[in-house]
C-alpha positions as CSV (number, residue, x, y, z in Angstrom):
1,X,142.3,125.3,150.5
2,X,142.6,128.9,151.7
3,X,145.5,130.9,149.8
4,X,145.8,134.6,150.0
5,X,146.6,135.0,146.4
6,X,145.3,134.4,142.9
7,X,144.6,131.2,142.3
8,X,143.4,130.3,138.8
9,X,141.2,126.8,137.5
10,X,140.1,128.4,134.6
11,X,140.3,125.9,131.8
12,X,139.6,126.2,127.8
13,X,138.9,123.2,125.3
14,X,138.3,123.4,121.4
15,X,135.5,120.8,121.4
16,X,132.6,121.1,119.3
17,X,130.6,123.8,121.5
18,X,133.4,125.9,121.2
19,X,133.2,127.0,125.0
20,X,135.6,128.1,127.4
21,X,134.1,126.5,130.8
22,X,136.1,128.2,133.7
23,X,135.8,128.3,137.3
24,X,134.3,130.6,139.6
25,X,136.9,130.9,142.1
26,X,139.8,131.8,138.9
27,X,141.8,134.3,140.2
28,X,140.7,135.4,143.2
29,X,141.6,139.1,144.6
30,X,144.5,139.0,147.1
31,X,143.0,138.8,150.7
32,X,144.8,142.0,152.3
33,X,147.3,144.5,151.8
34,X,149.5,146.2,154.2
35,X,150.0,149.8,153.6
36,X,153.5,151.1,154.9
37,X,152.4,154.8,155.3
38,X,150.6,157.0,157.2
39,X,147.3,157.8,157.8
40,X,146.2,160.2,155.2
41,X,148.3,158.4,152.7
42,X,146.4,155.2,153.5
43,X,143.0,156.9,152.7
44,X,144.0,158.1,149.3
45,X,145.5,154.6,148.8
46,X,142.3,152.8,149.7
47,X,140.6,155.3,147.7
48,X,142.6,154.4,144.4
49,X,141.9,150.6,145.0
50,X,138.5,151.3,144.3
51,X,139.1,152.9,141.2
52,X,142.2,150.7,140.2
53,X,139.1,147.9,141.2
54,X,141.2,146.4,143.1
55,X,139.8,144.7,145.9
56,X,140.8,143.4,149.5
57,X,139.1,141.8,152.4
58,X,141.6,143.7,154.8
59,X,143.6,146.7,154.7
60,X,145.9,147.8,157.2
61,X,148.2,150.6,157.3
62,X,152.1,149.6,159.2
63,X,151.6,152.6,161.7
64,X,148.5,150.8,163.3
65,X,150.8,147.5,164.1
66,X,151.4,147.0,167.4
67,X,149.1,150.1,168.4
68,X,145.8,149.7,170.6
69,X,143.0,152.5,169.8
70,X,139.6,152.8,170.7
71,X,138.8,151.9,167.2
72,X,140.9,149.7,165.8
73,X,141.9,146.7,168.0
74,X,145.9,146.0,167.7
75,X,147.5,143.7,164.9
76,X,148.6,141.5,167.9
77,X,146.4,142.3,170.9
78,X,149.7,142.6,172.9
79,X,153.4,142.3,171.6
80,X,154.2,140.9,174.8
81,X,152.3,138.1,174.5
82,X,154.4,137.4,171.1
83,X,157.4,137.7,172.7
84,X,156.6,135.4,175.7
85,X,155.5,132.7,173.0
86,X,159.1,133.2,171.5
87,X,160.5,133.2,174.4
88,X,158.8,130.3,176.1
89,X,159.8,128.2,172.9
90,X,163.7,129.2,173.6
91,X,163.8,131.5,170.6
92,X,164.5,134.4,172.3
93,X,167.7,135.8,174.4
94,X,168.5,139.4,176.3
95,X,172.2,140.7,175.0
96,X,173.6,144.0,175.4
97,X,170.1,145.4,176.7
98,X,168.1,144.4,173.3
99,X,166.4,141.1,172.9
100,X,167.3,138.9,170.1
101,X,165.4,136.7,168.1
102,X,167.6,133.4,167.4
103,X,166.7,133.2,163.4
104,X,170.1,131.8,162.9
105,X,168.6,128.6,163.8
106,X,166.3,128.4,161.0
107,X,169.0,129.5,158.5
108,X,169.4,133.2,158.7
109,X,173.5,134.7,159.1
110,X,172.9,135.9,162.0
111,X,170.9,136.7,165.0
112,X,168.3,139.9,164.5
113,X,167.0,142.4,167.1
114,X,163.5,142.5,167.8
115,X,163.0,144.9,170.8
116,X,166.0,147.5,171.1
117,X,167.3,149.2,174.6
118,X,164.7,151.5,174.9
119,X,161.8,149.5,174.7
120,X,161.0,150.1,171.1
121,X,160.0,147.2,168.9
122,X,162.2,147.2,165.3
123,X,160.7,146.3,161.8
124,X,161.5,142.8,162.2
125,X,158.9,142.5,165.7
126,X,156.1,144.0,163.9
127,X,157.1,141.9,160.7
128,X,156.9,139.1,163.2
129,X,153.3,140.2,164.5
130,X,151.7,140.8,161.7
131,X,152.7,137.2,160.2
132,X,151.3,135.3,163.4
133,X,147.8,137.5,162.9
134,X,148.1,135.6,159.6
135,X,148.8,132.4,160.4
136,X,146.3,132.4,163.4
137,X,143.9,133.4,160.9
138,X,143.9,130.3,159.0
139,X,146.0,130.8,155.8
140,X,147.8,127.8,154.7
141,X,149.5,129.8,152.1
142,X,151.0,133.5,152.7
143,X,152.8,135.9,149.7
144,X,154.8,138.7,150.5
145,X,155.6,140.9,147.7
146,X,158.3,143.2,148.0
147,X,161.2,145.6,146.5
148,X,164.2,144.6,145.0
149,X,166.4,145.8,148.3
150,X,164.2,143.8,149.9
151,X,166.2,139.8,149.5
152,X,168.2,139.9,152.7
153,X,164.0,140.2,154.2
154,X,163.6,136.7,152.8
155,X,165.9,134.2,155.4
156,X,164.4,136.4,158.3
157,X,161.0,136.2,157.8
158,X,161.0,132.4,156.8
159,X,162.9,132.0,160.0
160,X,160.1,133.9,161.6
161,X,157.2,132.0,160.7
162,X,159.2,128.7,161.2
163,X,159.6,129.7,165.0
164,X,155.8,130.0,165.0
165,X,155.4,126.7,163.5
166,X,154.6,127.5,160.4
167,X,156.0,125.8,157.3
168,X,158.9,128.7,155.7
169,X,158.0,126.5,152.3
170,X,154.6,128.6,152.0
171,X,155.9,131.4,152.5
172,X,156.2,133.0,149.3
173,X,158.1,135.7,148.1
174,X,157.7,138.0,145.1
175,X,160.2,140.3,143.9
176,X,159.1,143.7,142.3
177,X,161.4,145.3,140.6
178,X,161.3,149.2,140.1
179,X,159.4,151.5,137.4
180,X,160.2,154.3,135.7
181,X,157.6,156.8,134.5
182,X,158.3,158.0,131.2
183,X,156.6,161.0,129.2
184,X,157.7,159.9,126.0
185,X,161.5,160.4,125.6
186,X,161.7,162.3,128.8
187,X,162.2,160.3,132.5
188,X,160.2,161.6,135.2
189,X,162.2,162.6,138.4
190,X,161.6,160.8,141.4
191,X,162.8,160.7,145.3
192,X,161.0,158.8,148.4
193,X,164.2,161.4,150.3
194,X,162.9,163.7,148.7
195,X,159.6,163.1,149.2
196,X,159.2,163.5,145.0
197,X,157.3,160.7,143.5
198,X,153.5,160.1,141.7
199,X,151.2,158.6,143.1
200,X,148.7,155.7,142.3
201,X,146.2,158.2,142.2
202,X,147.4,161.0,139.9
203,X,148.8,158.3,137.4
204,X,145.1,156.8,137.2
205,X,144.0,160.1,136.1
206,X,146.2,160.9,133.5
207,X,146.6,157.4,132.0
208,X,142.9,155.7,133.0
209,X,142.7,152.5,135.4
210,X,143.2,149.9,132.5
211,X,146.2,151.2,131.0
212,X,147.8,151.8,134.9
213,X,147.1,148.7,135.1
214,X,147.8,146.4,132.5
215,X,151.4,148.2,131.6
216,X,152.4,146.6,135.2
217,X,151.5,143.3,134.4
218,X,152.0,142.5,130.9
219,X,155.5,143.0,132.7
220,X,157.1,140.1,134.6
221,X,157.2,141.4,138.5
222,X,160.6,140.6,138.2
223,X,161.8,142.7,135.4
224,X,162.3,146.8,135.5
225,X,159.6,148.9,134.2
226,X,159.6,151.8,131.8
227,X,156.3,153.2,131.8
228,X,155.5,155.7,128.8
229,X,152.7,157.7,130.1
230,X,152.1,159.0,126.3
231,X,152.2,155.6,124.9
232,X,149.1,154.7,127.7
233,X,147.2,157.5,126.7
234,X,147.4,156.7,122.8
235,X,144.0,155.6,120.8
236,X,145.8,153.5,118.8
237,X,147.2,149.9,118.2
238,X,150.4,150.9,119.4
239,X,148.7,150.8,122.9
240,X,148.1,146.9,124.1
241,X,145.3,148.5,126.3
242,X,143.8,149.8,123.1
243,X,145.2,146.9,121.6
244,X,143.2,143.9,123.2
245,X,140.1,146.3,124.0
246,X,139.7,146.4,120.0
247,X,140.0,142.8,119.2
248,X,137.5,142.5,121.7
249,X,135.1,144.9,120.2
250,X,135.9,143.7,117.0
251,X,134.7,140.2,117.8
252,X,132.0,141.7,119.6
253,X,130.7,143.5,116.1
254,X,131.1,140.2,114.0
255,X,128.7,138.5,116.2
256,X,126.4,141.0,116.1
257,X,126.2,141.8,112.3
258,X,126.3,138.0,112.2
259,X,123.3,137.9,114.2
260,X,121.7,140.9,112.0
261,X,122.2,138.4,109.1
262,X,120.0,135.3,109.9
263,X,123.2,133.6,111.3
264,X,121.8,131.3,114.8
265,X,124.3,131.8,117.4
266,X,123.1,129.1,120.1
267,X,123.6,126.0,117.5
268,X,127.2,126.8,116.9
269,X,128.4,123.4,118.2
270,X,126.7,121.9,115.0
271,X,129.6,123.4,112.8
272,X,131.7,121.4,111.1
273,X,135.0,122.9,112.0
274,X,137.3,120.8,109.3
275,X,136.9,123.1,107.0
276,X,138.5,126.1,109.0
277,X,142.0,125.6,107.0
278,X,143.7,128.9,106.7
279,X,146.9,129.1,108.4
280,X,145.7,131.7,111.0
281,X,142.7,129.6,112.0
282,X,144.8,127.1,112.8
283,X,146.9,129.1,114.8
284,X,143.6,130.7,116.5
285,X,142.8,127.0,117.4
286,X,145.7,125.7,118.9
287,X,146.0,129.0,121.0
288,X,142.2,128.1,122.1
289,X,143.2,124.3,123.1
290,X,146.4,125.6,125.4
291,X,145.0,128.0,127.3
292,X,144.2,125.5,129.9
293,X,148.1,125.0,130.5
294,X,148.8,128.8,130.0
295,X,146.4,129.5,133.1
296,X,147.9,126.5,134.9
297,X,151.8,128.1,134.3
298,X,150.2,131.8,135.3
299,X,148.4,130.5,138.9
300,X,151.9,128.0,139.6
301,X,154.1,130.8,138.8
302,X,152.4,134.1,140.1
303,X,153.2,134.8,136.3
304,X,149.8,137.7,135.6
305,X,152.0,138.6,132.9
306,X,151.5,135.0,130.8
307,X,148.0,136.0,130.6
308,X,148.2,138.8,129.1
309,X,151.4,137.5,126.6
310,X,148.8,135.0,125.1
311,X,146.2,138.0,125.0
312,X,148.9,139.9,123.4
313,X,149.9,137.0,121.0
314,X,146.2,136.2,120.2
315,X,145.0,139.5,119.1
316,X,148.0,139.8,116.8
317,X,146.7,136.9,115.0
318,X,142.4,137.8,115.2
319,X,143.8,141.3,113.9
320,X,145.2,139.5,111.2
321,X,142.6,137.4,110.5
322,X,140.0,139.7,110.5
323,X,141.8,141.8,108.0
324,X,142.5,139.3,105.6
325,X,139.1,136.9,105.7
326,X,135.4,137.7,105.3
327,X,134.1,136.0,108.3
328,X,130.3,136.4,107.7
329,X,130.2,136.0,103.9
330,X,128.0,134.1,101.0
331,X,129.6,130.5,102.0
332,X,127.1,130.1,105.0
333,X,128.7,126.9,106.1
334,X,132.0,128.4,106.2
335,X,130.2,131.1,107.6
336,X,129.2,129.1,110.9
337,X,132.4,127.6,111.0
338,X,134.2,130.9,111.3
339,X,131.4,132.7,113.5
340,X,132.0,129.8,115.9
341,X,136.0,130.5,115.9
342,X,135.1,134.2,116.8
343,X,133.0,133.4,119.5
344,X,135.0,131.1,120.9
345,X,137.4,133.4,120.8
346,X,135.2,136.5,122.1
347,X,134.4,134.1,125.4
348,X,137.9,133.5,126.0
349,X,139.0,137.2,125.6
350,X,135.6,138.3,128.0
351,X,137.1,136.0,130.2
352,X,140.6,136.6,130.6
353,X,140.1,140.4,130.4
354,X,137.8,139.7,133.8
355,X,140.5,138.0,135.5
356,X,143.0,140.5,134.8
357,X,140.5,143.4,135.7
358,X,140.6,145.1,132.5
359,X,136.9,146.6,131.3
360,X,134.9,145.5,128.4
361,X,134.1,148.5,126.1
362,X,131.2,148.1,123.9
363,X,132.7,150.3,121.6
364,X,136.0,152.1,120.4
């Protein structure tokens, strides 16, 4: 089935080989993006995907909607061929010298305007457009993810896509709420009137990639966002970035110096994990065995942020762990037992940091 947004069939068991088996199409990058600015706006924005690595099969910037160039065909090879499907369906009317689209019929309060008296097309006839180029191209599943002014856009656009026969239940809708940037205890001013605000870009260079990344969404999308630009740039634990990337290397070294002491890492399904008894092995274990179902909750729900809660939650505990057990000690049955629990855990940390895009440091 073709969705244009993460879907996830990654799935985790605790059986005796301690692996994480996960599929290859976990979390796919969204499909496209629209970009509501203009043109030299759009090039800097497609230039911070890259380094956000954040990647999309289409890109297309609002201002080209509805426009024919030499080089870039239209969104809709003519707008008038929209309307004459609408209005060929009955879906369509001409009042006070604007036509209106009749999305009152598919649940909306009232009527909306889609070209105006003097010809000009509003935001709801390229809205309209650039949904039909989706549909036509196959999706069965479409996510629109917009701001918080943005809920009276809901009923009009569902009524949209039902007029183009196109089931409104698909149509899904995620609700971002703002950010505010943060350098330390002072709030950083911001105005899109003013035309005062920071972009993608220059965050990324102050902060890095990972942390501009992962402090929006270890956040539900829902839920405001304070971002502490000092806290991102920290070297310490009170960073999650800095956080998760050194449990990671932490379980990284243990296998190594495991490996440097005779310890064979490709017969660790032959442990005997029964005697793994201390309370935060146990814990570690039953966070292995319900990842399955945390992955399933994060691709049903759109929830990123579930992910990296358990990575969060996970580390706390290894952190823990590490600092209170000898994991590579005399016992070398034990030993085994607890090298496998690491590298379980190492496989399921490498890869749930991939999904979320966060890098793998070999070191901190």
């Amino acid at each position: 089935m073709k969705t244009i947004l993460i879907a996830a069939a990654l799935t985790a068991t605790l059986s005796a080989d301690m692996c994480v088996y996960y599929a290859q199409e976990a979390f796919k990058s969204q499909d496209e993006m629209v970009m509501f600015d203009g043109e030299g706006m759009f090039k800097d924005s497609d230039r911070s995907r890259t380094s956000y690595k954040r990647y999309y099969i289409k890109a297309m910037a609002e201002c080209t909607v509805g426009k024919q160039t030499k080089s870039r065909k239209s969104l809709v090879n003519n707008m008038k061929n929209l309307n004459d499907i609408l209005k060929e369906k009955g879906y369509l009317y001409f009042k006070d010298g604007s036509w209106w689209f009749k999305s009152t019929e598919f649940g909306d309060d009232k009527d909306r305007v889609v070209i105006k008296s003097d010809g000009s097309y509003t935001y709801l006839a390229t809205d309209i457009a650039y949904h039909k180029n989706k549909i036509d191209r196959g999706y069965d599943i479409l996510i629109n993810i917009v701001g918080p002014d943005h809920h009276g856009y809901i009923p009009r656009i569902k009524a949209a896509v039902q007029s183009l026969g196109f089931n409104p239940e698909n149509l899904k809708f995620i609700i971002v709420q703002l950010t505010t940037l943060y350098r330390g205890k002072e709030k950083l001013s911001m105005s899109t009137r003013k035309g005062q605000f920071i972009s993608l870009r220059q965050l990324m260079d102050e902060v890095g990639s990972d942390e501009a990344k992962f402090f929006f969404i270890f956040r539900k999308a829902e839920s405001h966002l304070d971002f502490d630009l000092e806290l991102a740039k920290k070297k310490s634990l009170e960073n999650p970035v800095y956080y998760l990337q050194y449990a990671y290397v932490r379980m990284k070294h243990v296998l190594n110096f495991a490996e440097t002491k005779g310890f064979d890492l490709n017969n660790l399904h032959l442990v005997d994990f029964s005697k793994l008894k201390e309370e935060e092995e146990i814990a570690i274990m039953k966070k292995i065995a319900n990842l399955k179902e945390v992955i399933e909750i994060a691709s049903k729900t759109f929830g990123v942020h579930i992910l990296s809660d358990f990575l969060l939650d996970i580390s706390k505990i290894f952190h823990s762990y590490y600092q209170s057990n000898r994991i590579v000690g005399e016992d070398r049955d034990l030993s085994y037992c607890r090298i496998a629990l690491v590298k379980g855990l190492f496989i399921i940390f490498e890869k749930v940091l991939s999904l979320l895009n966060i890098s793998l440091p070999e070191r901190m």
